[in-house]
DOZA-769123 format. One record per residue (C-alpha): residue in three letters; y, x, z. Coordinates in steps of 0.001 Angstrom, whole numbers, padded with zeros to 6 digits, always signed. Example, Ala and Ser with C-alpha at 12.3 -4.5 7.8 and 13.67 -1.06 7.14 Angstrom:
2
ALA-004500+012300+007800
SER-001060+013670+007140
END
This chain:
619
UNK-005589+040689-001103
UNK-006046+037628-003733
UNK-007324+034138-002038
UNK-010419+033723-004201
UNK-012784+030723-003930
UNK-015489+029842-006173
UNK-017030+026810-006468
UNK-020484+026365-007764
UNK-023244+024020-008675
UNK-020682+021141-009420
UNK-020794+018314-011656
UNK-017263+018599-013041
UNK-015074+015679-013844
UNK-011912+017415-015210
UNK-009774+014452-015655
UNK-009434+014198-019427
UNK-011486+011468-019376
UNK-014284+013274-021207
UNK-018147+013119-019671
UNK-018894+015807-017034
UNK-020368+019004-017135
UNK-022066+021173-015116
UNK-019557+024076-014564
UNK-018494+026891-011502
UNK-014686+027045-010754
UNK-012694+029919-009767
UNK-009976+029835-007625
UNK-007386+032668-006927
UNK-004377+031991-004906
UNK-004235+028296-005088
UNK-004533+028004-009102
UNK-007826+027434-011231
UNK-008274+030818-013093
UNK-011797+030213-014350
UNK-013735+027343-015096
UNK-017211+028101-016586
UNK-021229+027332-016917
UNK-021880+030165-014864
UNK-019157+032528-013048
UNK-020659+035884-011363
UNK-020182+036471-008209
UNK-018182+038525-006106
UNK-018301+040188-002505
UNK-014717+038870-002428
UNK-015281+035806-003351
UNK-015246+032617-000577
UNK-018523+030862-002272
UNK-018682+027130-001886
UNK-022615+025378-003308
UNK-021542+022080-004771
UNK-025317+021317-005448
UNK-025571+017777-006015
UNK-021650+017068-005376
UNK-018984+015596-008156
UNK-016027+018271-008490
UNK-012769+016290-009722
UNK-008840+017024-009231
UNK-007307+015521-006006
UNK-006863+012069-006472
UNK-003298+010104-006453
UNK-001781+007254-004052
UNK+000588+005600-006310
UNK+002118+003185-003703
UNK+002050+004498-000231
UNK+004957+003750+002382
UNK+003822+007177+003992
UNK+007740+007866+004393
UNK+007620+006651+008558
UNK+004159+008621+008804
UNK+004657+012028+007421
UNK+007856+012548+009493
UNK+005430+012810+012580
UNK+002383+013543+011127
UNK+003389+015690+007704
UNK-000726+016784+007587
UNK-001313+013277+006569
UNK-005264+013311+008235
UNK-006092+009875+007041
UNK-005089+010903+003463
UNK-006585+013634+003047
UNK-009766+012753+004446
UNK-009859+010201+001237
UNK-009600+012829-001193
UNK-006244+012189-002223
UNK-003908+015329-002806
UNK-000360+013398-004240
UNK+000858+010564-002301
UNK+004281+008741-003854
UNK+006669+007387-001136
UNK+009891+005140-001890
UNK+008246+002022-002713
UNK+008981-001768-002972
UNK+013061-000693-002277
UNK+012434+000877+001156
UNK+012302+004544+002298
UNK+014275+007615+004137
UNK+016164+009068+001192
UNK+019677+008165+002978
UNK+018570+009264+006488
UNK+018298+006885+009376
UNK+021542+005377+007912
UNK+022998+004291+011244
UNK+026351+002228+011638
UNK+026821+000922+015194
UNK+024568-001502+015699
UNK+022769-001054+012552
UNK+019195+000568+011717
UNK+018606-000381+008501
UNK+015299+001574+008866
UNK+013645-000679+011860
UNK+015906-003567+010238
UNK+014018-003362+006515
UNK+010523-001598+007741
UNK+009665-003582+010856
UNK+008484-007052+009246
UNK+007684-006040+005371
UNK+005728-003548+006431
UNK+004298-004639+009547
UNK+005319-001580+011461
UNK+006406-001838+015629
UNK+009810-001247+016396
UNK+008999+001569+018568
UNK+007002+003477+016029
UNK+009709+003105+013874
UNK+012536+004523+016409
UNK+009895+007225+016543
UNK+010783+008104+013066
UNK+014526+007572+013150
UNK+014826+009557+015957
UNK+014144+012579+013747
UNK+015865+012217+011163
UNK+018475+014739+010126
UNK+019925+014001+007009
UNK+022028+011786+005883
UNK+022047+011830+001221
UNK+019108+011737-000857
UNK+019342+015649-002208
UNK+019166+016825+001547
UNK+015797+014871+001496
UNK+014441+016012-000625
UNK+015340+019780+000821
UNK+013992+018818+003934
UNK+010047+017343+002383
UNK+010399+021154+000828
UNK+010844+022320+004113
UNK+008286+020322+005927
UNK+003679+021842+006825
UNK+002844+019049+004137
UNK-000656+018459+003656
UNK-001094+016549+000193
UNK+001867+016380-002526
UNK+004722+014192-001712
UNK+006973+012591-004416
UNK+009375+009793-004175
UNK+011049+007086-005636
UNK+014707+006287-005053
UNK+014910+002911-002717
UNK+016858+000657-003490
UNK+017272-001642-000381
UNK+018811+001640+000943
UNK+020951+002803-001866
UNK+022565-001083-001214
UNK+023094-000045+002249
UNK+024240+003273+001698
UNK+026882+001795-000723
UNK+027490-001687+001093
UNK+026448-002008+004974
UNK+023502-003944+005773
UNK+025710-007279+006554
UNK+027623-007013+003081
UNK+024340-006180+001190
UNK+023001-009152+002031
UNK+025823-011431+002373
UNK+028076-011057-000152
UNK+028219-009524-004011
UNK+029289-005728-004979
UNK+032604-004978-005933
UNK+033752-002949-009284
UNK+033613-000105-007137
UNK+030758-000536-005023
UNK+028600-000821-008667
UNK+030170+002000-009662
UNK+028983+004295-006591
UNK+025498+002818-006680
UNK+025096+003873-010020
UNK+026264+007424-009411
UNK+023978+007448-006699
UNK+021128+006407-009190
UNK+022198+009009-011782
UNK+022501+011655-008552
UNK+018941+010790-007512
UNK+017731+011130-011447
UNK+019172+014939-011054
UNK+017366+015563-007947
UNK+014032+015032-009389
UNK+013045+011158-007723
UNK+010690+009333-009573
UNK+012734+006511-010397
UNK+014135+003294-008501
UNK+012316+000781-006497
UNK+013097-002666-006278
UNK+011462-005692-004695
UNK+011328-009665-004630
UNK+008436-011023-003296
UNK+009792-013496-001092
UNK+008260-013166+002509
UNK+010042-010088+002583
UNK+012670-010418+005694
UNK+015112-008184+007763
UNK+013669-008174+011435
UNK+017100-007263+013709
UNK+019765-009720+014700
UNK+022164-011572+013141
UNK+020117-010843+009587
UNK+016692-012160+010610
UNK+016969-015361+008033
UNK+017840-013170+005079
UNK+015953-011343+002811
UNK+015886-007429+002385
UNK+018836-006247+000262
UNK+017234-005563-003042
UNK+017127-008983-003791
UNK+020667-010242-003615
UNK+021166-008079-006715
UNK+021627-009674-010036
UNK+020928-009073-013779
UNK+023892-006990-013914
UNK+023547-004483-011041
UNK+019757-003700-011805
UNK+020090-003301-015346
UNK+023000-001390-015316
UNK+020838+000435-012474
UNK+017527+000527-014729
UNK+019556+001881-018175
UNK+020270+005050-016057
UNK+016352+005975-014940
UNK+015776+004737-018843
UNK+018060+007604-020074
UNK+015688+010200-017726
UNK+012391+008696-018756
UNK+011715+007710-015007
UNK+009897+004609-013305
UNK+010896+001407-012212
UNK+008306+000100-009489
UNK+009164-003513-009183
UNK+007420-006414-007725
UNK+008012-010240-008963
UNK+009578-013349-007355
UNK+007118-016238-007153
UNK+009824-018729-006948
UNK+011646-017392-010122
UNK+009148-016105-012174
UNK+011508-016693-015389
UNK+013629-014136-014138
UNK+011095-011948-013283
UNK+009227-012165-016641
UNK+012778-011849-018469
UNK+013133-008623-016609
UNK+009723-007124-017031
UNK+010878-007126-020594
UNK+013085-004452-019728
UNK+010108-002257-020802
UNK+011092-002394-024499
UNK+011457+000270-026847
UNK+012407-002426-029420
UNK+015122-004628-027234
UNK+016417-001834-025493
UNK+016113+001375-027937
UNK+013978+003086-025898
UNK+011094+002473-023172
UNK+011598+001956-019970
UNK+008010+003176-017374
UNK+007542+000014-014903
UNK+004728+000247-012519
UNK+004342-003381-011278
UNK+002993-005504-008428
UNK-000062-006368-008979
UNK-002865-007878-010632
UNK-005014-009504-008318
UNK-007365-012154-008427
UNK-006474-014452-005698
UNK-008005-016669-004044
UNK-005044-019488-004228
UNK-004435-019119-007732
UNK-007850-018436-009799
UNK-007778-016908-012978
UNK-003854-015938-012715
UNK-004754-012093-013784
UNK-005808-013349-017257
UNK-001746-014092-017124
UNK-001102-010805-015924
UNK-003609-008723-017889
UNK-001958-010812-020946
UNK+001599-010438-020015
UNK+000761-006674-019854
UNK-000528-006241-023296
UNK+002302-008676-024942
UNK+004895-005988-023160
UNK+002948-002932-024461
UNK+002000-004247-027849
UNK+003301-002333-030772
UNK+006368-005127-031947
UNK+007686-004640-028102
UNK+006565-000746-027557
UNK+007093-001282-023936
UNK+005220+001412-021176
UNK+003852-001390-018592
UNK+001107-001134-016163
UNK+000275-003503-013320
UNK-001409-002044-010082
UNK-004457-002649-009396
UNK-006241-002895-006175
UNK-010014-001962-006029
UNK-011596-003650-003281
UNK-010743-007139-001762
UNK-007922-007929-000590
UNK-008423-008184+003377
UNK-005622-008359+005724
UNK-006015-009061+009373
UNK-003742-011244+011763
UNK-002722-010084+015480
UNK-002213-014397+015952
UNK+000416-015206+013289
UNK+002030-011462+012853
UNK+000487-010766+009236
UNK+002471-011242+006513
UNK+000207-014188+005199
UNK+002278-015925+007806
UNK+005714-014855+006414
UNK+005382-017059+003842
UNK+005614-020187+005976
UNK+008695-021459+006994
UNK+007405-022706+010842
UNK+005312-019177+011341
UNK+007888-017214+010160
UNK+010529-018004+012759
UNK+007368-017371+015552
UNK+007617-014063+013755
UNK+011454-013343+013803
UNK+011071-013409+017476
UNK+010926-010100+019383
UNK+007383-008678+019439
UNK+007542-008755+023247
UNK+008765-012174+023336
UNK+005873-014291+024155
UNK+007583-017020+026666
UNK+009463-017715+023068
UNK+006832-018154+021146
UNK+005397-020857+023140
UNK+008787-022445+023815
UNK+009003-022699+020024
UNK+005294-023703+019354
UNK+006133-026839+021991
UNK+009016-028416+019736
UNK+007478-031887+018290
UNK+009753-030715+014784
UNK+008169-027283+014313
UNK+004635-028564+015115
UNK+005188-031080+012077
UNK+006649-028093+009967
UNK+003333-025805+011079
UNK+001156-029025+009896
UNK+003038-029487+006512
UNK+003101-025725+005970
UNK-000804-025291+006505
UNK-001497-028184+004126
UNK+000244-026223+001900
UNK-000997-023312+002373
UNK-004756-024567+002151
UNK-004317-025609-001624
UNK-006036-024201-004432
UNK-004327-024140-007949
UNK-005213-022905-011050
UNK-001300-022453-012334
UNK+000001-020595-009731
UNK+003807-019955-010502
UNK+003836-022341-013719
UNK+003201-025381-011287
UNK+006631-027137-010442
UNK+005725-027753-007005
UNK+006115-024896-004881
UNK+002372-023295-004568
UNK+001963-020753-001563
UNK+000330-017374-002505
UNK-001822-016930+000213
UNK-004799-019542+000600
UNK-005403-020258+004378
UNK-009084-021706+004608
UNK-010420-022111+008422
UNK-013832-021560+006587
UNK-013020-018532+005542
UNK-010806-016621+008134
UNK-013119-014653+010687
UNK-012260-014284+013927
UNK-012407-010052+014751
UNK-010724-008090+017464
UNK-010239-011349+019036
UNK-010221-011319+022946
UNK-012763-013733+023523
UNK-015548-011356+021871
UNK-018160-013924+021655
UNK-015847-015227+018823
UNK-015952-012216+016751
UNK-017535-012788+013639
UNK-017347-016124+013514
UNK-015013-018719+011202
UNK-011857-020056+012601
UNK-013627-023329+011484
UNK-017218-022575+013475
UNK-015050-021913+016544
UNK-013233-025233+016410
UNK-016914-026901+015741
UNK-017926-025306+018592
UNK-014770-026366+020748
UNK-015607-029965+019652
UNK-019037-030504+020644
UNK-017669-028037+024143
UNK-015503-031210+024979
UNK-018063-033940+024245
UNK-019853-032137+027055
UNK-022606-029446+025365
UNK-023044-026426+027032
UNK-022514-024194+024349
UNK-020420-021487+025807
UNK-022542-017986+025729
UNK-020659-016512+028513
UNK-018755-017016+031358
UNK-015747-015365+029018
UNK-015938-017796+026420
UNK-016538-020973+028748
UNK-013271-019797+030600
UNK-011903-020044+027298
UNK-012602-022655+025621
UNK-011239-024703+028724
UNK-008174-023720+028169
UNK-007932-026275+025309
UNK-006406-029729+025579
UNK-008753-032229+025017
UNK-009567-033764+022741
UNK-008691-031391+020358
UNK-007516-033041+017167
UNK-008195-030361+014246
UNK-008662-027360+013049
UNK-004713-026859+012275
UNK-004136-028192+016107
UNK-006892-025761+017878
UNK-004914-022910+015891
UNK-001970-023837+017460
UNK-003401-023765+020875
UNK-005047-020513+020336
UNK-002022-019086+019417
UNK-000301-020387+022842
UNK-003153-019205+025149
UNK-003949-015897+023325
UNK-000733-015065+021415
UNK-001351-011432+019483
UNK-004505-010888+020749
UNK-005825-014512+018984
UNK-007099-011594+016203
UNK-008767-012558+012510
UNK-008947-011374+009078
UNK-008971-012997+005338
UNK-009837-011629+002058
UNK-006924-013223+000171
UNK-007636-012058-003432
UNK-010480-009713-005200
UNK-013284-011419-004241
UNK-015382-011299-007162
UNK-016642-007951-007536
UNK-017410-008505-011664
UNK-013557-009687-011808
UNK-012259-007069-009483
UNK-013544-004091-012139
UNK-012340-006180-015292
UNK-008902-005494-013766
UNK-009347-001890-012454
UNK-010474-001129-016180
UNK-008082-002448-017962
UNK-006283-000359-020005
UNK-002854-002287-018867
UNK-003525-000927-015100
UNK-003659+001446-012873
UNK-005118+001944-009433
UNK-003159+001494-006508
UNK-001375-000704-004602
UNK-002873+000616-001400
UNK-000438+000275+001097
UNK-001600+003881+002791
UNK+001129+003991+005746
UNK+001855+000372+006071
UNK+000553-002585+008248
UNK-000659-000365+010231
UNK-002728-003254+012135
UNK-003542-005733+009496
UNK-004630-002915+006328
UNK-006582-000196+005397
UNK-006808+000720+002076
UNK-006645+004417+002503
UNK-010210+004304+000631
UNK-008951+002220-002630
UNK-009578+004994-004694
UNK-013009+006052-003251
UNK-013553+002130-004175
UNK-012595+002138-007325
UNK-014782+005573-008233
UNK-017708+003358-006593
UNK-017011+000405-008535
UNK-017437+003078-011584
UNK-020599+005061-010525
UNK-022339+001489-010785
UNK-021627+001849-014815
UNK-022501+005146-015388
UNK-020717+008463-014900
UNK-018719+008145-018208
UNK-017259+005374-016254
UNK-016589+007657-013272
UNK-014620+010162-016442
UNK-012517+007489-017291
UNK-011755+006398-013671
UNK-011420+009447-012555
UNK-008930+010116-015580
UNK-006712+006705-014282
UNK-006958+008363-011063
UNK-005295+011613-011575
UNK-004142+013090-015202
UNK-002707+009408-015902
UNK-000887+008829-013319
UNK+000291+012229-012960
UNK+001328+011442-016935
UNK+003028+007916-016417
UNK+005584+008995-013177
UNK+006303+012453-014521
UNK+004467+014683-012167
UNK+003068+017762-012681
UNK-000045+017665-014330
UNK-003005+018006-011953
UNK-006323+018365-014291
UNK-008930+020239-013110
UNK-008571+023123-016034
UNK-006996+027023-016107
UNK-003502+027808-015181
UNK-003460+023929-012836
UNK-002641+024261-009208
UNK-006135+023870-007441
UNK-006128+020246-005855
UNK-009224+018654-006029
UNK-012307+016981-004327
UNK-015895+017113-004184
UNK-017851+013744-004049
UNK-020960+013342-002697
UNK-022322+010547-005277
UNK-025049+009468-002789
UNK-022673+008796-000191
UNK-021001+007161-002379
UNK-023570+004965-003768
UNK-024146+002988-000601
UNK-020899+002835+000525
UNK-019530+000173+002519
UNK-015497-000284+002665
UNK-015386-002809+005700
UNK-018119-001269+007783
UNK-015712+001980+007720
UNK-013161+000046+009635
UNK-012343+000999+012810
UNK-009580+001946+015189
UNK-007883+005136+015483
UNK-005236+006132+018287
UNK-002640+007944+016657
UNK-000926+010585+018649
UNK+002070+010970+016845
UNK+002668+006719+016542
UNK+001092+006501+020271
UNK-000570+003361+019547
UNK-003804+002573+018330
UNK-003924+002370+013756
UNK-006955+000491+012231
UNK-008236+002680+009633
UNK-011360+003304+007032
UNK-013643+006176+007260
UNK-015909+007129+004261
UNK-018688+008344+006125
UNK-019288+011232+004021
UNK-017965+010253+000801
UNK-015593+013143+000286
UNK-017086+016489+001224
UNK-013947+018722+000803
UNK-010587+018096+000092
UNK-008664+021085-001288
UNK-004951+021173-001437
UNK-003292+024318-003753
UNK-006788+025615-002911
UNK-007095+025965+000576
UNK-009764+023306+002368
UNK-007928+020552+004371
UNK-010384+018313+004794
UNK-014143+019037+006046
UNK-017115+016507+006045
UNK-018568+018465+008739
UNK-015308+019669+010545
UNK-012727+017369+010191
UNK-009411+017828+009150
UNK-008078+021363+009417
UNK-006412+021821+012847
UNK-002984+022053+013192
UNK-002481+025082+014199
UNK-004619+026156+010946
UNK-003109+023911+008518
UNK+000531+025540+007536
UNK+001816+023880+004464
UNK-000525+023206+001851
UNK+000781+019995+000025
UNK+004739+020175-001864
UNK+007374+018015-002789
UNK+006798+016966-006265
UNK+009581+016355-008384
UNK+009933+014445-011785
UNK+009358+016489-014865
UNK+010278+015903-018441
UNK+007438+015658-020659
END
């Protein structure tokens, strides 16, 4: 018997872009086979009331590193429970296509994951542990094999393919041979064949291997030269595929010079980049105009280049266990703290004691505590992250009475503490705060010592960029962006972006729902459009993923105050995460209901596979 659902009551947003309609939807065996004012009933029929909800195709993650999770976890709960239906894996030059990649004491996986994307050690080995392939075509074979829950499609890493090719140690320490180029290529033209989206590459440059003897050097996408990625590039040209790239603060010549790439007029025909990102941030005001700018220069009609930055649509708010975040990568002093062993808190302090890296931690918060309005164009070097004291808020933190509060308040507080005041609200925090040398110099100094008493559990957050609402949708509406950049998968305890897109369809509803159309159009049929995936429109003959919004849910909203913490069975740690609180209603995947508002995510045992492996198409 046929698997027929019908949907009515809904406010339709079909993802052309065009201004909804009120409209029933049929569904027979995962595919759309009627859309229409009014569709009669059936006794067959599985009848859903959409009364008052917002009916739209499944939305897509266009940067996820949801390679680690979905090898434990293939339903993907957190996901789906966002309304997203396609997820893209494979990004900024990391990923599984290659397998675990072994070679004695190499594992390039925990070696490239562990610090870029803030991911333990033993979560990782989790994931290496069951992997079972070893080449990029047996990969993809084995996502086809695996109880998906959204869509899957990847990009082809290229940290890995360097490792595959070279050896971690070579990749990183010395150049390619003739040969070596030659392989990596074939790999690339391989991996074009299989149906990848494209290549991956990365240089932003807090980006570090995590296992010994590599811990100083960078991951291995970024020891490659002009050569090796445009000979690399010309091939996913030839196919029409992506290049998702991010830039290199310290040499943005050669990453504008390489963004132009993108031409149709230097280079005979376009090349797709999806780059990292436009944000507003908070160390470098006003830099998006740049970007926005850039963007439209590289698409204009004398370069006829296919360009789009991603876009984030919420602020930017990233959380520090003590100095693991990657805000602290940056700096020179923290980063060695954070090249240490997890686990190895007796070496923390012993470095944190040396007279030379406490000058280094003094001259690299300076640093980092400057504002600048030219960013990269500035000769003297400008960190990307701005670290106020006013502005980071303690949360998490193990002296609770400090949650909420500004690094800066605290340290007020610890001043007037040691000049004899009383104002200590608990036993807890008294305890505490006389832990602290006194007197206590300043703000950079009672940092220091919270980080020796406290270590990981010394616990804050910082919105580092998108803190202007008005600003933040100027970008997301651009027509030289698209919405991403969410991280879904990744630092698993300092993000959670899961709900970006939810954001960004808030941000919309607040202009009016032919906003929402066009939103909702940059959310599904244009992405779908720009990496060559099947088409997912909400219209007859489409494979049925799609989402119903419940626009007063929506309305009030609140991103941070969905924050939580999740234990994660499959990871076996605790995950911070965002919950919509009732944003999404249903989530439906070829059709069948994944997600519920009012029961959850569909249990395991009920939830065979529902999502596939998506492969590039040729448009």
């Amino acid at each position: 018997m046929s698997n027929e659902t019908l949907i009515i009551n809904t406010l339709l947003f079909d993802g052309s872009g065009e201004p909804p309609r009120a409209r029933d939807v049929l569904v027979r065996d995962g595919v759309v086979v009627e859309v229409s004012h009014r569709i009669k009933k059936k006794t067959s029929y599985k009848v859903i009331d959409g009364g008052g909800l917002w009916l739209m195709p499944g939305l897509v993650d266009i940067h996820t590193h949801l390679d680690l999770e979905v090898e434990v976890n293939p339903r993907l709960d957190e996901v789906l429970r966002h309304g997203t239906t396609s997820v893209l894996v494979g990004n900024c030059s990391l990923g599984t296509a290659y397998g675990a990649q072994l070679n004695g004491d190499e594992s390039p996986v925990i070696d490239c994951f562990t610090r870029v994307e803030n991911m333990p050690k033993a979560v990782l080995q989790k994931v290496v542990d069951k992997i079972d392939w070893n080449n990029s075509a047996d990969y993809l074979t084995h996502l086809e094999s695996m109880p998906l829950g959204p869509n899957v499609a990847a990009f082809l890493p290229h940290s890995m393919l360097r490792i595959e090719v070279m050896g971690t140690h070579d990749s990183v320490t010395r150049e390619p041979t003739e040969d070596e180029r030659e392989q990596m290529n074939a790999l690339v033209e391989q991996g074009m064949q299989q149906g990848y989206l494209g290549v991956s590459t990365d240089q932003i440059i807090f980006h570090y291997l995590s296992n010994d003897p590599h811990k100083e050097f960078r991951i291995p996408t970024q020891f490659a030269d002009d050569r090796e990625i445009k000979e690399m590039l010309d091939i996913v040209r030839d196919y029409d595929r992506v290049w998702q790239t991010t830039p290199d603060s310290d040499d943005m010549f050669t990453t504008i010079k390489r963004f132009f790439y993108t031409s149709g007029l230097l280079f005979k025909k376009q090349l797709r980049v999806s780059a990292l990102t436009c944000l507003d941030l908070v160390s470098s005001p006003g830099i998006y105009k740049l970007m926005l700018s850039l963007s439209a220069l590289l698409n204009s009609f004398a370069l006829r280049g296919k360009f789009h930055f991603q876009a984030l649509a919420t602020s930017f708010r990233i959380w520090g266990n003590g100095v693991i975040a990657p805000v602290f990568e940056e700096l020179e002093s923290t980063r060695q703290l954070i090249a240490l062993e997890a686990d190895d808190v007796e070496g923390r302090k012993a470095l944190m004691n040396s007279p030379e890296w406490q000058k280094q931690f003094r001259d690299d918060w300076i640093s980092a505590s400057s504002r600048s309005t030219g960013g990269f164009l500035l000769k003297k070097k400008q960190a990307a992250f701005n670290l106020d004291p006013e502005k980071m808020i303690f949360d998490d933190c193990v002296v609770d009475a400090w949650n909420g509060y500004s690094v800066q308040s605290i340290f007020r507080r610890l001043e007037r503490f040691q000049r004899g005041e009383d104002v200590a609200t608990n036993d807890i925090e008294r305890e505490a705060l006389s832990k602290f040398k006194a007197p206590i110099g300043d703000v950079m100094e009672f940092f220091l010592e919270g980080l020796r008493h406290f270590d990981d559990g010394f616990r804050w957050w910082l919105d580092i960029a998108n803190v202007n609402p008005d600003v933040t949708e100027r970008i997301l509406f651009s027509k030289y962006t698209l919405p991403g950049f969410n991280d879904s998968g990744a630092h698993i305890k300092n993000l959670a972006f899961y709900d970006g897109n939810l954001c960004g369809l808030q941000i919309a509803q607040k202009r009016g729902l032919g906003a929402v159309a066009k939103l909702v159009k940059k959310l599904t049929i244009d992405p779908c459009e720009f990496f060559n995936l099947p088409r997912r429109g909400l219209k007859v003959g489409e494979v049925a993923d799609m989402v119903l919004i419940d626009p007063k849910v929506l309305r009030d909203y609140d991103t941070h105050a969905g924050r939580t913490w999740a234990d994660h069975a499959q990871f076996e740690t605790p995950v911070m995460v965002n919950r919509s609180c009732g944003v999404v209603s249903k989530t439906f995947v070829a059709g069948e209901v994944v997600y519920d508002v009012k029961e959850g995510i569909a249990s395991e045992g009920s939830l065979e596979r529902t999502g596939s492996l998506l492969r590039a198409v040729s448009w």
